[in-house]
Every structure is written in structure tokens, then in C-alpha cells.
KEMI-327494 format. One line per 10 residues: number of its first residue (from 1); their letters; for each residue x, y, z of C-alpha. Coordinates in steps of 0.2 Angstrom, whole numbers. Layout:
% residues N
NUM	A	X Y Z  ...
% end
This chain:
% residues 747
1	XXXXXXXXXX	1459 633 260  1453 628 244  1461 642 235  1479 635 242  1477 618 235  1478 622 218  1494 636 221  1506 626 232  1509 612 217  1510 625 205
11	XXXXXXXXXX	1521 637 214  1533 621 216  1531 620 199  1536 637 194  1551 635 206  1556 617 195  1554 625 178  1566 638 183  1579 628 188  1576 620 172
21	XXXXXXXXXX	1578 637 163  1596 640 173  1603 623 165  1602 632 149  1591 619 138  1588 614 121  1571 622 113  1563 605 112  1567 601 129  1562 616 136
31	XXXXXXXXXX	1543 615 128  1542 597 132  1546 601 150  1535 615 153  1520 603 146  1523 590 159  1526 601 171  1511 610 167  1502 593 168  1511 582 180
41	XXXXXXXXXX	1515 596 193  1502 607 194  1488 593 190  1482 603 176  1472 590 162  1479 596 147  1494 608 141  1500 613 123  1515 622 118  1511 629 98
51	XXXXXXXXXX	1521 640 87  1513 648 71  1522 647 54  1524 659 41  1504 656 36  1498 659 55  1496 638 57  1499 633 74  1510 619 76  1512 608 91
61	XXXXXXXXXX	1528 608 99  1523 600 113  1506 593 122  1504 584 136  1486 575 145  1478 560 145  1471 564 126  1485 577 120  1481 568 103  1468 578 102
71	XXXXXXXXXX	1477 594 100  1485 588 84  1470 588 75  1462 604 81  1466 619 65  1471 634 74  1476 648 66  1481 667 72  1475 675 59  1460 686 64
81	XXXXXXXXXX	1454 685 47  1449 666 47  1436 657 58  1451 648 65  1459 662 71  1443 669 82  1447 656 97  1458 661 112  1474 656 106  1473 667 90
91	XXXXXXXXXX	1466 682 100  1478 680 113  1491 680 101  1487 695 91  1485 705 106  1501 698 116  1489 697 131  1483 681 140  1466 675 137  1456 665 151
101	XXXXXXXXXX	1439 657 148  1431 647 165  1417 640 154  1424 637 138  1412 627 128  1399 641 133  1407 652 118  1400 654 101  1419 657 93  1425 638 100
111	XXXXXXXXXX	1409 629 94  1420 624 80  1434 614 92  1418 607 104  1421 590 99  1440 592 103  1436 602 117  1421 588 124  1437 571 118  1447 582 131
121	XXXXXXXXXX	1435 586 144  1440 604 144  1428 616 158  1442 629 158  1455 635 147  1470 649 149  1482 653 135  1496 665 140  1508 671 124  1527 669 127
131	XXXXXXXXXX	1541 680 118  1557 679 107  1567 693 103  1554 703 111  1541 699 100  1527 686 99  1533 669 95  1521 655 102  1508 651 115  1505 643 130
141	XXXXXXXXXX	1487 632 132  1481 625 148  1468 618 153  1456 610 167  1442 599 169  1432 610 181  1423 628 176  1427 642 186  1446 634 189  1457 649 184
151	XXXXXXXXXX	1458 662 196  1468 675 196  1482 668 208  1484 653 198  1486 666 182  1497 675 189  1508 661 194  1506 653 174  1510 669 168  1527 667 178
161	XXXXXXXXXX	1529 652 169  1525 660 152  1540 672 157  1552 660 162  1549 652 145  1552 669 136  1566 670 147  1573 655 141  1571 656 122  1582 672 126
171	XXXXXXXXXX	1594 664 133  1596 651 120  1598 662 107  1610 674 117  1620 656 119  1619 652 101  1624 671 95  1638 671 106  1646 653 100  1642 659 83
181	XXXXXXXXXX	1653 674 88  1668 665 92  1665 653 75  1665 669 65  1681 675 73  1689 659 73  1686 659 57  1691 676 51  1707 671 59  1711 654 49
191	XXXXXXXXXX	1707 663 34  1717 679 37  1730 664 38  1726 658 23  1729 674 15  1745 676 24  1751 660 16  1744 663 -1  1756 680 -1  1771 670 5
201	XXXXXXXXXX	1767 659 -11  1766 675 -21  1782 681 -17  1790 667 -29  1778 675 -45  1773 659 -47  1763 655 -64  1745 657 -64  1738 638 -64  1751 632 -48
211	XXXXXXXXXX	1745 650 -40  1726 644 -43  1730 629 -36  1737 633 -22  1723 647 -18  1711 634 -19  1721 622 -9  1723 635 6  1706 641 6  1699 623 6
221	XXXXXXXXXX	1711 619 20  1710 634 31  1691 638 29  1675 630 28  1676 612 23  1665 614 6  1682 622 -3  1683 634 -21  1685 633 -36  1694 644 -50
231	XXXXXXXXXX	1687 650 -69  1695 659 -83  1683 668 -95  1681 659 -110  1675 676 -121  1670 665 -138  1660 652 -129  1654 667 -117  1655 651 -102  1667 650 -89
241	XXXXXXXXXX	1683 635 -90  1690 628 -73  1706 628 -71  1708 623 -50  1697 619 -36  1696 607 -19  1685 601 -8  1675 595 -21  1672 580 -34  1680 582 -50
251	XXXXXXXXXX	1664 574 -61  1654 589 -49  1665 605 -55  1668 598 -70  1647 596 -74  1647 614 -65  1642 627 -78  1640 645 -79  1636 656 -92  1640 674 -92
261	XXXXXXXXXX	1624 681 -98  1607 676 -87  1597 662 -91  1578 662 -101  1572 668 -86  1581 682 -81  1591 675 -64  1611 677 -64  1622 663 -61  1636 665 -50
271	XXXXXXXXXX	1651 671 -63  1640 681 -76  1635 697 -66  1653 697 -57  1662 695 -74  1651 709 -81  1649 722 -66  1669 718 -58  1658 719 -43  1657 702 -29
281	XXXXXXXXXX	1643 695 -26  1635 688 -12  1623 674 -10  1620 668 9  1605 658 7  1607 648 -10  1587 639 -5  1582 655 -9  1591 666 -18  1585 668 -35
291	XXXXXXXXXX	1598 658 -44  1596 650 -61  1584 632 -54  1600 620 -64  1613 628 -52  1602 627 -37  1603 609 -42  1621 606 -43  1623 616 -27  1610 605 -17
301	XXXXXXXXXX	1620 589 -22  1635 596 -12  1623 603 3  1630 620 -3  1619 634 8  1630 651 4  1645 656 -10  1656 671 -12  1660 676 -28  1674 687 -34
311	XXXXXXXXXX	1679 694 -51  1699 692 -56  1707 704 -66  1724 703 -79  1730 719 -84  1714 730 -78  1701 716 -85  1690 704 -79  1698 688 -83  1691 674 -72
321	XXXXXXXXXX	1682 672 -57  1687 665 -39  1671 656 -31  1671 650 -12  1658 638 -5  1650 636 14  1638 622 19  1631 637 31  1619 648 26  1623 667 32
331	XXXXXXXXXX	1641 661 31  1651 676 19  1646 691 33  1656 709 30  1673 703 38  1673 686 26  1669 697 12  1683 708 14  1696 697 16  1691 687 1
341	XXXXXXXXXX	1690 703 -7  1709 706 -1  1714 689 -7  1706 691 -25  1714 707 -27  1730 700 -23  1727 686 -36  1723 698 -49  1740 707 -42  1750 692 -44
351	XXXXXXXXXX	1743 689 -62  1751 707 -65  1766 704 -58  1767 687 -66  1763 697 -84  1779 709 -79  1791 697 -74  1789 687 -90  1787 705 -99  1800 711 -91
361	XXXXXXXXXX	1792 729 -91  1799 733 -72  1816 733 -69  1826 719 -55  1824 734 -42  1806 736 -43  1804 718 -44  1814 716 -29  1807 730 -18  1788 723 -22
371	XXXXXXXXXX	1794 703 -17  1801 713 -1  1785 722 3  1775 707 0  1785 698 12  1784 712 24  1765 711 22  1765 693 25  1776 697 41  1763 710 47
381	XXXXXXXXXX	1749 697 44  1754 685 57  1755 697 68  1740 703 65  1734 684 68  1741 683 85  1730 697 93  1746 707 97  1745 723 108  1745 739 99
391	XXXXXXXXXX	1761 748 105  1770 730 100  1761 730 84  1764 747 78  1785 743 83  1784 728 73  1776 734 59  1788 751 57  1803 739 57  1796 726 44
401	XXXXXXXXXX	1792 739 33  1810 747 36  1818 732 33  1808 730 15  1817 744 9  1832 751 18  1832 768 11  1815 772 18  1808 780 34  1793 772 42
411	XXXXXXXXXX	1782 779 55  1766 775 63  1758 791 71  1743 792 83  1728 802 86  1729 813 102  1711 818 102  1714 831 115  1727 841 104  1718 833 86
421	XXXXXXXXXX	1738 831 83  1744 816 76  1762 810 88  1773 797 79  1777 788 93  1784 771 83  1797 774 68  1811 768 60  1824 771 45  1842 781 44
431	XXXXXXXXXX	1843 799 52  1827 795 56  1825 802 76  1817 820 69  1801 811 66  1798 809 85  1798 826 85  1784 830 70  1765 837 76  1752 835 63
441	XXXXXXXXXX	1736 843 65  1722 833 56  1708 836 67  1699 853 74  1702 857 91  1687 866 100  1689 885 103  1707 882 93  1700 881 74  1701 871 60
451	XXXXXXXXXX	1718 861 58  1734 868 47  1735 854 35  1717 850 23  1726 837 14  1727 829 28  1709 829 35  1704 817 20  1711 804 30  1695 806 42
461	XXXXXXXXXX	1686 797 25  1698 784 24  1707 792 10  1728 789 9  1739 802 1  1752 799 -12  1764 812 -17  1779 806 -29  1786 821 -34  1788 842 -34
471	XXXXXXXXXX	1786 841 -14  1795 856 -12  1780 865 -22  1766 858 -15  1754 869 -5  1753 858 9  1764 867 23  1767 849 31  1774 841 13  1784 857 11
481	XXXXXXXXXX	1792 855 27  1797 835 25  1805 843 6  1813 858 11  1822 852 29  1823 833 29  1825 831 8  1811 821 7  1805 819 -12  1789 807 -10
491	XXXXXXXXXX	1780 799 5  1765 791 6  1753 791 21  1738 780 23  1724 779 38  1722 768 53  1706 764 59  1699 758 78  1681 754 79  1676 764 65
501	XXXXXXXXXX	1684 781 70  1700 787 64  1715 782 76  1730 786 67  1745 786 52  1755 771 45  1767 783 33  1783 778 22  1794 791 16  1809 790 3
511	XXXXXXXXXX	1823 803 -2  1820 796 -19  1807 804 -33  1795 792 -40  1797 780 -27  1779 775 -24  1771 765 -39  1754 758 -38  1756 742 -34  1769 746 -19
521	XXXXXXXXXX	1755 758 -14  1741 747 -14  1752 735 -1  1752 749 9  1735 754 10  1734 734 14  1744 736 27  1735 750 33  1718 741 33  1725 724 40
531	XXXXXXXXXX	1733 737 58  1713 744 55  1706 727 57  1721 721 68  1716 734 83  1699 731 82  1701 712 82  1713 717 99  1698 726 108  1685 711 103
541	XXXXXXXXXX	1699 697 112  1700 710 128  1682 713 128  1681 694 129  1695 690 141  1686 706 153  1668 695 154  1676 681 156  1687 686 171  1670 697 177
551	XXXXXXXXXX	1662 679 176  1675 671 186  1675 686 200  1658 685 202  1656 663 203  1669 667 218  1662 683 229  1647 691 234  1640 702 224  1634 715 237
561	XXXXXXXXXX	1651 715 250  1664 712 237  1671 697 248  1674 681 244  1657 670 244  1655 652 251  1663 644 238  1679 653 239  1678 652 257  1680 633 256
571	XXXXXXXXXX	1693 631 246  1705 644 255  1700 634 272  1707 617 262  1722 627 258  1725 633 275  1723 617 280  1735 608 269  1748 623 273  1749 620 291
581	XXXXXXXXXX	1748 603 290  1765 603 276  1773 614 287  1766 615 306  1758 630 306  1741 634 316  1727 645 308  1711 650 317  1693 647 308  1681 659 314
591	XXXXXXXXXX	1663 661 311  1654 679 313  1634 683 317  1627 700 318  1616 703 333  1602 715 331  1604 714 312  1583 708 309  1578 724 320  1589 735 305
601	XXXXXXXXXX	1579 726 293  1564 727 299  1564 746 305  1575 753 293  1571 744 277  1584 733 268  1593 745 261  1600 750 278  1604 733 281  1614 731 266
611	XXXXXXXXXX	1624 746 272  1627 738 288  1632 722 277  1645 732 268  1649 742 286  1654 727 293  1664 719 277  1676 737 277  1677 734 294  1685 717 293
621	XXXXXXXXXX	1693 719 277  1703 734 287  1707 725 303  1714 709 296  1730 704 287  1730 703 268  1736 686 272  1719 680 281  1701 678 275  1685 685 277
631	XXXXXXXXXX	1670 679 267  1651 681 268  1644 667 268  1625 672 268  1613 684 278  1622 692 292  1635 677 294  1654 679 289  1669 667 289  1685 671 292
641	XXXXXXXXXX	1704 662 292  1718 670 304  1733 660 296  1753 659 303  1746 661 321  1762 659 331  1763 644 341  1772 651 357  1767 654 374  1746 662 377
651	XXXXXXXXXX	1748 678 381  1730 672 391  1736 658 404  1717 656 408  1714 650 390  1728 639 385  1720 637 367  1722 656 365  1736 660 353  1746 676 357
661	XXXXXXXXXX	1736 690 347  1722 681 343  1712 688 357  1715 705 352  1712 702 336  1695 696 341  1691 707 352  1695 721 341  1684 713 329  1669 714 342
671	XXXXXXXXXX	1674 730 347  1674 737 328  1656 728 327  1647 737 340  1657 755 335  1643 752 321  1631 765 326  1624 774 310  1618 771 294  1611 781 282
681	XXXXXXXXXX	1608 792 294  1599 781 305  1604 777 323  1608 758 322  1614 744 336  1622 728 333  1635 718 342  1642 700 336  1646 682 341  1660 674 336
691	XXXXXXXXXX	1666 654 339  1683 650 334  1692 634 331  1710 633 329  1719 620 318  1730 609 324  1722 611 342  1708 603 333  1712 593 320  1696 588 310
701	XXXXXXXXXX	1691 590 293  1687 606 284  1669 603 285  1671 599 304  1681 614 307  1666 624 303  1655 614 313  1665 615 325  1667 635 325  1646 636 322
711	XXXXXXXXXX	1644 627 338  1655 640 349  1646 652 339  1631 647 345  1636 644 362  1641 663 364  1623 665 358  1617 656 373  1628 665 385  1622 681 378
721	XXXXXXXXXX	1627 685 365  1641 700 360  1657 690 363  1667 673 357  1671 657 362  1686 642 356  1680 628 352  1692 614 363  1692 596 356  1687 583 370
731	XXXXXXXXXX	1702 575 379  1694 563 391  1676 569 392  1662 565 381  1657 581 377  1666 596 369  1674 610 380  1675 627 377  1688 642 380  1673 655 382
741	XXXXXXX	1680 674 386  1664 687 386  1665 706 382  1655 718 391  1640 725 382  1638 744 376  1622 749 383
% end
């Protein structure tokens, strides 16, 4: 008996701290709680939650007792090297095992906390290690007055605990990894916005400082709220002149310098390795990063934790830098980074195309065909920000490209992987109905050899292929035949991406030599990359919408039967209830027990009784309408809801609260129940009882309605079982009467 007192509190304990863990706490909240619970519920004297920092120093979390003070001033390490890290808590640690000690104070390597130990009272002590990430990240520490207090039930139940805490850390960070998933993507999407409206802007060539300006403007708008800034390259002075910026104090970029060599000691600022290397750079955690200790300064004063920067070019030169800023450390991740990548390169695009408009090196048709194409690409853009579908992506995309240039012929062409042929199923452009009919081979086929085209399995490494001229001569039999029968004389054929594999084609063809410059080619291969990242952000959102509709399915059924659970059970009853009442219907409520269910349990193992479960749940499924309801409602006990019972004559004159067909319908049900008689090979025998109310006969509440359905239940119990009764509503007696109609048991 003694061994039980201890175990009953701490098993109620176990059973609070999970309930605890299921509300999803904060980390402070959840140490604090599994102290007092250690303490306050389970009568333990002392309890301590620590974590060891990047030195192996225990810090308290949280510690609970009459003198938890006293664990604040004990120096625990888990370092096995120190003295301090010899005691239980280091050991239990580094081997990831619990450590228990009945007579503590009797151990040479806790002399050094006695007098802690003696303040606290300590005669036994149990440290249990809990986990993050699957690794080591803290300890448990408990403890009791008595020696000898820990046996192994009571360790067995704390290691519980201990897992339910691990359990818990987990699920915090699974919580926090998934909202910063959705941030990440929300904001991929505002800033694939913003680079949608900074091409709308560049379709006017506007001059550089208003195109700055506006860059700046968008970015600080439609990203994080820290906002960028713009330099030009100031070669005498070797520093860096701004010339736009938002979301920040003017005094602040103004004071911001950077040089473009590095400092005294070596470290880089944020513009002088870009501006030499035309390579970005990346600094996610600006407390650590080694950065030039005055700009770590000026970056602090703004709470500035990451920056992205980007080298602009003019004419094939590095001519200024484009800087964004985050107040989030880790914030620039590899879908940020190539979208401000995008957005610079089409800055230093628009500085070009600025230089040839004022130049006038292109003529008005190559101006024109460039402004259409951006527009197109702006098009294309919000789609791709709407998560559109595929099959309407593709369509929309062949005909904005079409419309950019009238004499062209677009077409988007899938992988069939079976065939490794790609099959334009989307294109557009005059006399263009032959490219429906093209098969491209860019993959091998097994047992079929290596495809007919080489120039075209480049695409498989994200190469594009450009061909302006002399088509006809090319040794590509697939160019040849685009030359010779459809006078094609350059096309340009870039690749699609889906989850990293190749998927397909996006390809522009023109009767025209030379048609294909490189900035028209380099939208292109924009467009290609934004459909690439277009499809995959498709598969994210229906991955999304799938475990949130898997969420909602299983919040409403039960997960063994497939059925509709309690829940759902209740609120179909309030329906069919409101139904009849609007429009003077009657619907039966029924409630189902299985007889002779336990003995399957208990001869046959649960597994059989599971099978009986789902026997019975086809069962009735396949017996009633798709109009009614059948639920399990726990163990061996189903609900179900007959609705549009007619309200004519009984087909029963002995049971005037029998509606026609309802007591075949139940009788069937019975019938089905008991034609039970095997499972999993085993001989099985169960019958069932069934009380039925029907509504408006009796008119209570939903709640009484099942009341009222459990007590027929019950009484066909009592009448032995294997049948079903009615429940009737008291007319002028006290006590309830019942429409009872037995069935004959199968011996």
C-alpha cells in the first residue's frame, strides 16, 4: 500500500501535464508548469528545470520548493571535465540517460553542493534529460526529503513526464517552423509583387534616379518594414553616393558609409566585395557576421539583424549597389535571394535600356517589341502571384507572349515521362495549329535508347537554346525540320522546372532571322524561371489546402470506421431537427450497442474487434440512404438519423409510433448485425440493441432525444437483448412508455 501512495498523485500528475502539452504552450509556461506539477502534484520537495549554454552552465528555467532559491546558487555544469560537471545532472546529461541517487548526500562527487543539498533537505534525487530536435537540451531535477523514495514505478512514471516535455519542445518548434513557413511565402508573394510593379514602371524607361526611387519605394512598401537603399559607385573617392532609399532616416543613410576596399582589419563592408566580385552577398545574422565593427554600429541603431546586397550593372559594369534591410535575422533565404537577384538584374536592364533610348542605338521596333515583352512578363507575374493552376497558367502565358509580338509562335510543351516526349499541349500565333502535332524527344526511354535531339537534352541542366539564324543548316534534325517545313528562321526554347526535375518547354518561334537579341532572350528565360517557380509555388498551396482539409476530416470522423464521430453526429441531429421542424417532416434518432462485442475482445485480441467495428460500420453504411446518418460514437455504440420518414398510416397497427419502413429498416439492421459471423478467420457472435425515438412524436431537445433513444436502448437490454424499442413520450402517465417489438435470437 505504501508503494501506491506515492503513484496515484503522480500518475494524476502525468495525465495534467499532458493535457497541458496538447494546448500547445509557450516554453516558459511549459517548464514552469512541469515544476509545480512536479512539486504541487506529485508532493515532490524540490523540482528544477535547467538548460546548459554554449559553455555547458546550467541555467535555471524553472524551480519550484519551499527553498528553490537554493538552486540558483548551486554552479552546475555538464562538462565532464570540471568538478562541476561530475554531479548527476552533468552525467545524466552527457550520457542522455536518467541518473537516480536514494542517499544523495552519501556521494563523494556531490560534497561540493552538501550545503545546498543540506538548505534543501534533499535524501533523494532523480534527474531525467529531455530532448529538442532529437538531441539533448536540458534536464529534469527532482527531488525528496526521504532516502530510498525513488523506486522504479515512480521513475518510470517521471520519465513519462520527461517525454511529454520532449514531446512538447517538439511541438513548439514544429508550430513555430510551420508559421514561419507561411511568413516566408507570404512574403515571397508580396515581393514577387513588388517586382511585378517595378517592371510595370520599367515599361516607361524611366531615368535612373525616379527608377531608384521607385525601387526603393516598393520594396520598403511590399517587404519588410526596415526598407533599402541605393548607391552609385563613386570610382575617384573609391566610397559609395546614395542616391535613394525608404524606410529609413535620412541623417541615418546619409552618416551610412561604405568603402569599397576592406577596412584595417580585413572585414568587408556591405558594397565593397559586391562592387568588386559582381557577385551578392548575404548576411543573415548582422550580430555576428564579421562586418567592419563601425557598420555593425550603424546597423544596430536601426535593430537591423540581416541585409541582402546586390551589385548593379550599366553597360556590362558594376555601377552602384542595391542594399535591402530586415529586422529578422535568417530573413534573405534562397527564394528572397533570387527574386532580389531578379529585380537587380532588371535594374541594371532598365539602366541599359535607358542608355539606348537616350542613345538611340535600337531602333522604335526593338524598343517597342522589349516594352511589349516587359509588359507581358508583368502580365505573367500576377498570374504567377495568384497560385493559378497549371493547364490555366500555361494558356495564359502562350497568349500574353503572343500578344507581345504578333508575328510570333508561342508554345508551352510538357514532359510525358512515359514517352520522354515533350507534347505542346498550350500554343498560340498565326498558322500555328501544326504545333499541336510536334513530338520532341529530350529524355531516354528504357529499352528505347537515347533520344533523337542532343541539343535538346541540355535542357535537363537548365540550359535554354537560342538559334537566330542558318536553321536550315543546323545539325539538329528538330531545328531543320521547324526551317525547312514551317519557315521558321530563329526560335528560342527555354526549360520549365517542377520541384527541381525538368517538367517542360516555354518556346517562341519567329519567321523572322535575328529575331531574338539578348535582352528579349533574357525576359524569356525570366519567364521560364518565374512558370518554374510558379508550379512549385502551386504544389506548396495544394499541399497546404490537402492537410488542412485531412485536419478538418479527421476533427469530424473516426479514425478507425471512417464514420462521422460524436461531434459531427450532433450537429447533423440539430440539422435534422431544425429541417423537420421548418417543414413538418419526422426523422427517427437511433442509438446501436453491439452484444457480445467484450467476448470478441477478450478471445480474439482487439484486432478482431476492430474488424468487427469496421464490419458493422460497411454494414450500415450499405443499408441506409445517403440521406441518413450513421456515426460511432465510442466503443461498440453507434448513432444513427433516418430522416423524411413518411408521416402516413403504420404499416404496424400494434405500434402506432412506427412509421411505414422504419421497422424494416430496423429489423434489417438487426438482421445484418447478427449475419456477422467471422472475422479474421475467427467464428464470431454478436447481436445488437437498438432504442429509437422519432421526432415530432417526441419533441425534446437534441440532447434529450438521445436520452431518450439510450433509455429504449437500454430497455431492450433488459428485455434481452437482440432487438429495439420506440421510445413513446408520456401522455397521461408519469412514466415513459415504450413501443417494444423483439426479434428472435439466432442460437
Amino acid at each position: 500500500m505504501e508503494l501506491l501512495t506515492p503513484l496515484k498523485p503522480m500518475s494524476r500528475a502525468l495525465a495534467t501535464l499532458n493535457r497541458l502539452v496538447a494546448s500547445l504552450p509557450d516554453e516558459e509556461t511549459l517548464y514552469d508548469e512541469i515544476g509545480r506539477i512536479a512539486v504541487e502534484e506529485c508532493g515532490l520537495s524540490h523540482a528544477m528545470v535547467g538548460i546548459p549554454d554554449e559553455e555547458g552552465w546550467i541555467h535555471v528555467r524553472s524551480a519550484h520548493g519551499k527553498n528553490r532559491e537554493a538552486f540558483s546558487r548551486a554552479r552546475i555544469s555538464v562538462r565532464g571535465d570540471l568538478p562541476e560537471g561530475k554531479g548527476m545532472i552533468g552525467r545524466a546529461y552527457r550520457a542522455s540517460s536518467p541518473i537516480v541517487e536514494n542517499r544523495l548526500l552519501d556521494l563523494p562527487e556531490m560534497q561540493i553542493w552538501r550545503s545546498v543539498l543540506e538548505e534543501m533537505g534533499t535524501g533523494s534525487s532523480a534527474v531525467f534529460p529531455f530532448y529538442r530536435g532529437g538531441s539533448v537540451h536540458g534536464i529534469l531535477s527532482v527531488h525528496d526529503d526521504s532516502r530510498d523514495f525513488f523506486t522504479s514505478d515512480l521513475v518510470d512514471i517521471l520519465k513519462s513526464m520527461a517525454a511529454s516535455l520532449s514531446f512538447a519542445l517538439d511541438n513548439i518548434d514544429r508550430k513555430k517552423s510551420q508559421t514561419l513557413h507561411e511568413e516566408v511565402l507570404l512574403t515571397i508573394k508580396n515581393y514577387y509583387r513588388a517586382m511585378g510593379e517595378v517592371n510595370e514602371f520599367l515599361i516607361g524607361i524611366p531615368p535612373p534616379q525616379e527608377l531608384f526611387q521607385k525601387v526603393c519605394d516598393t520594396l520598403y512598401a511590399r517587404g519588410d518594414p526596415k526598407g533599402a537603399v541605393i548607391g552609385l559607385l563613386d570610382s575617384k573617392a573609391a566610397t559609395i553616393v546614395w542616391s535613394a532609399f525608404a524606410g529609413l532616416p535620412s541623417d541615418w543613410v546619409a552618416s551610412l558609409e561604405l568603402s569599397v576596399g576592406p577596412d584595417e582589419a580585413g572585414t568587408e563592408s556591405l558594397a565593397g566585395e559586391v562592387l568588386r566580385t559582381s557577385k551578392p552577398r548575404l548576411v543573415n545574422d548582422c550580430l555576428r557576421h564579421p562586418l567592419p565593427q563601425s557598420l555593425r554600429s550603424k546597423l544596430e541603431e536601426q535593430s537591423i539583424r540581416s541585409a541582402a546586397a546586390y551589385p548593379l550593372f550599366r553597360a556590362g559594369k558594376p555601377t552602384g549597389v542595391l542594399i535591402a534591410f530586415s529586422q529578422y535575422s535568417g530573413f534573405f533565404g534562397e527564394e528572397m535571394e533570387r527574386l532580389l537577384a531578379e529585380m537587380s538584374q532588371n535594374i541594371s536592364f532598365a539602366l541599359d535600356n535607358y542608355d539606348r533610348k537616350i542613345d538611340q542605338q535600337k531602333n522604335e521596333r526593338t524598343i517597342l517589341t522589349l516594352k511589349n515583352y516587359y509588359r507581358a512578363l508583368s502580365k505573367i507575374n500576377r498570374i504567377v502571384a495568384n497560385v493559378t493552376p497549371p493547364h490555366e497558367l500555361f494558356s495564359r502565358t502562350s497568349e500574353i507572349l503572343h500578344e507581345s509580338e504578333q508575328t510570333s509562335i508561342v508554345g508551352i510543351a510538357e514532359l510525358d515521362r512515359e514517352t520522354g516526349l515533350l507534347l505542346w499541349k498550350h500554343f498560340a500565333g498565326p498558322e500555328s495549329t501544326w504545333v499541336g502535332s510536334l513530338r520532341l524527344p529530350v529524355q531516354p526511354v528504357p529499352g528505347k535508347g537515347a533520344p533523337g535531339s542532343p541539343l535538346l537534352m541540355s535542357f535537363h541542366q537548365g540550359h535554354p537554346l537560342v538559334v537566330n539564324e542558318s536553321m536550315e543548316t543546323t545539325s539538329d534534325s528538330f531545328l531543320r525540320l521547324l526551317s525547312t517545313k514551317h519557315g521558321i528562321r530563329s526560335a528560342a526554347l527555354f526549360p520549365v522546372f517542377r520541384g527541381g526535375a525538368f517538367y517542360g518547354v516555354v518556346a517562341v518561334v519567329s519567321r523572322q532571322s535575328g529575331f531574338f537579341n539578348p535582352e528579349l532572350s533574357n525576359l524569356l528565360d525570366e519567364v521560364s524561371r518565374n512558370l518554374s517557380f510558379a508550379l512549385d509555388n502551386y504544389d506548396r498551396e495544394q499541399e497546404r489546402r490537402s492537410q488542412e482539409e485531412r485536419a478538418l476530416f479527421l476533427s469530424l470522423h473516426d479514425p478507425l470506421t471512417g464514420l462521422p464521430n460524436r461531434r459531427l453526429f450532433y450537429d447533423r441531429l440539430d440539422y435534422a431537427r431544425k429541417t423537420a421542424v421548418r417543414h413538418g417532416t419526422a426523422f427517427a434518432v437511433a442509438l446501436l450497442d453491439l452484444d457480445g462485442f467484450k467476448e470478441v475482445n477478450d478471445r480474439w485480441g482487439h484486432k478482431a474487434g476492430d474488424h468487427v467495428l469496421t464490419a458493422v460500420s460497411s454494414l450500415l453504411s450499405t443499408l441506409l440512404r445517403e440521406s441518413d446518418t450513421v456515426a460511432r460514437l465510442g466503443g461498440d455504440e453507434f448513432g444513427i438519423i433516418l430522416t423524411g420518414l413518411s408521416s402516413g398510416d403504420t404499416t404496424d397497427p400494434s405500434s402506432p409510433m412506427i412509421k411505414p419502413g422504419l421497422d424494416t429498416t430496423l429489423d434489417r439492421i438487426l438482421e445484418g448485425i447478427r449475419g456477422i459471423r467471422e472475422v479474421d478467420g475467427f467464428p464470431v457472435a454478436i447481436t445488437g440493441c437498438l432504442g429509437v425515438t422519432i421526432f415530432p412524436s417526441d419533441p425534446s431537445e437534441v440532447d434529450q432525444l438521445v436520452m431518450n433513444a439510450d433509455r429504449s436502448m437500454y430497455a431492450v437490454k433488459k428485455a434481452g437483448k437482440n432487438g429495439w424499442k420506440i421510445f413513446s413520450p408520456p401522455v397521461s402517465s408519469p412514466d415513459p412508455q415504450f413501443v417494444l417489438r423483439k426479434r428472435k435470437r439466432l442460437k
